[in-house]
LUMTI-746473 format. One record per residue (C-alpha): x, y, z; residue number from 1. Coordinates in Angstrom, 3 decimals. Example, Ala and Ser with C-alpha at 12.3 -4.5 7.8 and 13.67 -1.06 7.14 Angstrom:
REM residues 2
<<12.300 -4.500 7.800> 1>,
<<13.670 -1.060 7.140> 2>,
//
This chain:
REM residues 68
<<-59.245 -1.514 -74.083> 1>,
<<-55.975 -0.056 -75.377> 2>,
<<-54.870 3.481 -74.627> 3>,
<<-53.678 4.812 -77.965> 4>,
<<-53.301 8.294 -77.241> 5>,
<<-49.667 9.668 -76.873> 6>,
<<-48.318 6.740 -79.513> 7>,
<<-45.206 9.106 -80.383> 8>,
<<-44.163 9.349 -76.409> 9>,
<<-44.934 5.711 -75.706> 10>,
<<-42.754 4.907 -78.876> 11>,
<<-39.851 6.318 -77.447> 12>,
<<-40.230 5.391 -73.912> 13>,
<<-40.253 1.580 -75.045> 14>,
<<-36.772 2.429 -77.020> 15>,
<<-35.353 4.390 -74.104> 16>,
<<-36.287 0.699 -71.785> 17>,
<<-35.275 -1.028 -74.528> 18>,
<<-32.335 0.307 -74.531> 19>,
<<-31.198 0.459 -70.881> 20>,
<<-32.500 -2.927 -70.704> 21>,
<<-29.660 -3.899 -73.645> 22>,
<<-26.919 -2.360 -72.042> 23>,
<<-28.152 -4.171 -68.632> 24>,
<<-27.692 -7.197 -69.880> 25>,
<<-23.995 -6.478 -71.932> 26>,
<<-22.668 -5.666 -68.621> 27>,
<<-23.865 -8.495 -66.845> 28>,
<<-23.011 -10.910 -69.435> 29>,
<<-19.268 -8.949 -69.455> 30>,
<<-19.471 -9.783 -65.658> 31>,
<<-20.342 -12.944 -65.803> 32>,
<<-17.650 -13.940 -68.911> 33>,
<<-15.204 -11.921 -66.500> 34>,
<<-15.846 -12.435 -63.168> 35>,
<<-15.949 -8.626 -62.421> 36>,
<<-17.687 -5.310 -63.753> 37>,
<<-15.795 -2.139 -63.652> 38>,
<<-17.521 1.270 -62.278> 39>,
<<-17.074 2.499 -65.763> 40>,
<<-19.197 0.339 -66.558> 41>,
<<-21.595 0.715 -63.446> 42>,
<<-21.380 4.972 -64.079> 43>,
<<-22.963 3.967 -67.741> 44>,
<<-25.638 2.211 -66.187> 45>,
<<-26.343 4.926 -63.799> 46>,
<<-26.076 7.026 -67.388> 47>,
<<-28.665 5.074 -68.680> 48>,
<<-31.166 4.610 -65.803> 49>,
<<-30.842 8.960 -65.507> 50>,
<<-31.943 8.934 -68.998> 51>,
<<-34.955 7.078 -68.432> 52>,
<<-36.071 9.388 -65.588> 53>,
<<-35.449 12.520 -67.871> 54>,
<<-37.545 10.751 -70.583> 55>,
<<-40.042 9.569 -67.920> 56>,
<<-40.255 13.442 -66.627> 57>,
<<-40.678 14.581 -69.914> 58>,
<<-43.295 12.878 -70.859> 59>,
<<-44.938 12.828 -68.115> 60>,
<<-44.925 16.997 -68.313> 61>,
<<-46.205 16.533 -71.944> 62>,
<<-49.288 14.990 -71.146> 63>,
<<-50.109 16.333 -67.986> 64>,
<<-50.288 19.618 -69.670> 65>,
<<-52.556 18.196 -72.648> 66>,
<<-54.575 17.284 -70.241> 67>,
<<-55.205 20.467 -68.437> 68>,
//
């Protein structure tokens, strides 16, 4: 069975992954192609991955209080 409800919030939690999970691998191929990665680009990361946990929380608030 496939949980449909919440489509709008699931939408944009698989572009918020999708996302981080792009910028993941630019840095690591800039690594790789450079032999180093800078903390500027280790503090976007960190950027990124704090997004996701706002997003996560977020959603996570919005259906827990459909559900009550």
């Amino acid at each position: 069975n496939i949980d449909t409800s919440y489509p709008e919030d699931r939408a944009k939690i698989i572009r918020v992954i999708a996302g981080i999970a792009n910028n993941i691998n630019q840095a690591v191929k800039l690594g790789n192609s450079q032999g180093r990665l800078y903390y500027s680009d280790i503090d976007k990361l960190q950027n990124s991955l704090d997004d996701v946990k706002k997003t996560f929380g977020e959603v996570l608030e919005v259906w827990r209080l459909q559900r009550s």
